[in-house]
C-alpha positions in Angstrom: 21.2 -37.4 -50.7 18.4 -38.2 -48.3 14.6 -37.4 -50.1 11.3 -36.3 -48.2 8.4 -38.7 -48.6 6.4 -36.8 -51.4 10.0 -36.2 -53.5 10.5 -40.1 -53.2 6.6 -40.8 -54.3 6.8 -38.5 -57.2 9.8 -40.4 -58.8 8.6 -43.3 -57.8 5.2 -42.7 -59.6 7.0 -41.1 -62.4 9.5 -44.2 -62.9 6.2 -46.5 -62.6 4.3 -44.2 -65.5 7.3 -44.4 -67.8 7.6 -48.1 -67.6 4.4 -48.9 -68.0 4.1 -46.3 -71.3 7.4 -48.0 -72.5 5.9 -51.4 -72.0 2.3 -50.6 -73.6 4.4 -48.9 -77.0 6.9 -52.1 -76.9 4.0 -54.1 -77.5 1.6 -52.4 -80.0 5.5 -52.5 -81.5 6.1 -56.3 -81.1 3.1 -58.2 -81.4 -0.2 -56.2 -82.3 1.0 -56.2 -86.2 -1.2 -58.9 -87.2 -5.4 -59.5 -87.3 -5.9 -60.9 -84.5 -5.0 -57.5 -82.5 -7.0 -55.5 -84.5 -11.1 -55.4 -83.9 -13.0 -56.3 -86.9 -16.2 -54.0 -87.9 -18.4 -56.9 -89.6 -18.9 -59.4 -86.7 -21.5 -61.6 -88.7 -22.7 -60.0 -92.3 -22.1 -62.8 -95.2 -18.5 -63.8 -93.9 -18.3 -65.9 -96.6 -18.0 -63.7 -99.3 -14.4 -62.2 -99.7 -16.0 -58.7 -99.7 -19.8 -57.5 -98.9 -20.8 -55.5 -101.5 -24.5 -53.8 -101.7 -25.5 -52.1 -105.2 -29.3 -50.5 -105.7 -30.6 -48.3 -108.0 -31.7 -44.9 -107.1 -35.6 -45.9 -108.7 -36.1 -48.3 -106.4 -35.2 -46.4 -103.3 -39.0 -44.7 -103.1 -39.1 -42.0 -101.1 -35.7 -42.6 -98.8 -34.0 -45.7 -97.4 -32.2 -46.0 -94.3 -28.9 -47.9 -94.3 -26.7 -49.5 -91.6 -23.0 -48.4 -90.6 -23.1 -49.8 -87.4 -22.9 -53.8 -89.1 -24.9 -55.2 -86.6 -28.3 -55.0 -87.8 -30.0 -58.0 -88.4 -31.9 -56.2 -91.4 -28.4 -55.4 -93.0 -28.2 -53.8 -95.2 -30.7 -51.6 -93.8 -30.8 -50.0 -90.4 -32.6 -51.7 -87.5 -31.9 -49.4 -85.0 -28.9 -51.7 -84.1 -26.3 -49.3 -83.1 -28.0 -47.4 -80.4 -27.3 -50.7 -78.3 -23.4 -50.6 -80.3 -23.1 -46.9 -79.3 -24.1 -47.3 -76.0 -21.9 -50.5 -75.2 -18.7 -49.0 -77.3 -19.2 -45.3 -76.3 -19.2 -44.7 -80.6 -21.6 -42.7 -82.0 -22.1 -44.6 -85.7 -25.4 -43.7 -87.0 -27.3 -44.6 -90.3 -27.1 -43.5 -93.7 -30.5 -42.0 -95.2 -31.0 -41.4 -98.8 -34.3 -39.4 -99.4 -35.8 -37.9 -102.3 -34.7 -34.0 -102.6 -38.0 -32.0 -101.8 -39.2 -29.6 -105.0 
């Protein structure tokens, strides 16, 4: 069965597609089960403490506190304006947390 040129490119870039889609699932499969494939969210905050852990009480809030979700502000655990540099280097869009004072 003799093929034109654009039939033979078209299986040829299907055949390439599929094995490269089979190869990439084979190994998130194989060898992406452990830590070391998977990106860690706290880069730096107190990595010595089995978990961080950040308790206040509403009183001393004042009027409204900003808090980080981006974990790479230097102020942590408030916000330092950190992830606009995350979000523009990982095309995310984490913002902060702010707690204010319900108006009357």
């Amino acid at each position: 069965i003799s093929m034109t040129p654009l039939v033979q490119w078209v299986a040829t870039a299907a055949l390439t597609f599929g094995a490269a889609a089979a190869g990439y699932l084979a190994y998130k499969a194989l060898f992406c089960k452990d830590k070391c494939c998977k990106s860690m969210v706290n880069v730096d905050v107190q990595k010595d403490n089995p978990k961080v852990v950040h308790a206040f009480d509403m009183e001393d809030l004042g009027d409204k506190a900003v808090y980080c979700r981006c974990w790479r502000s230097k102020k942590f655990p408030f916000c330092d304006g950190a992830h606009t540099k995350h979000n523009e280097e990982t095309g995310d869009n984490v913002g902060p947390l702010i707690i204010k004072k319900k108006e009357s």
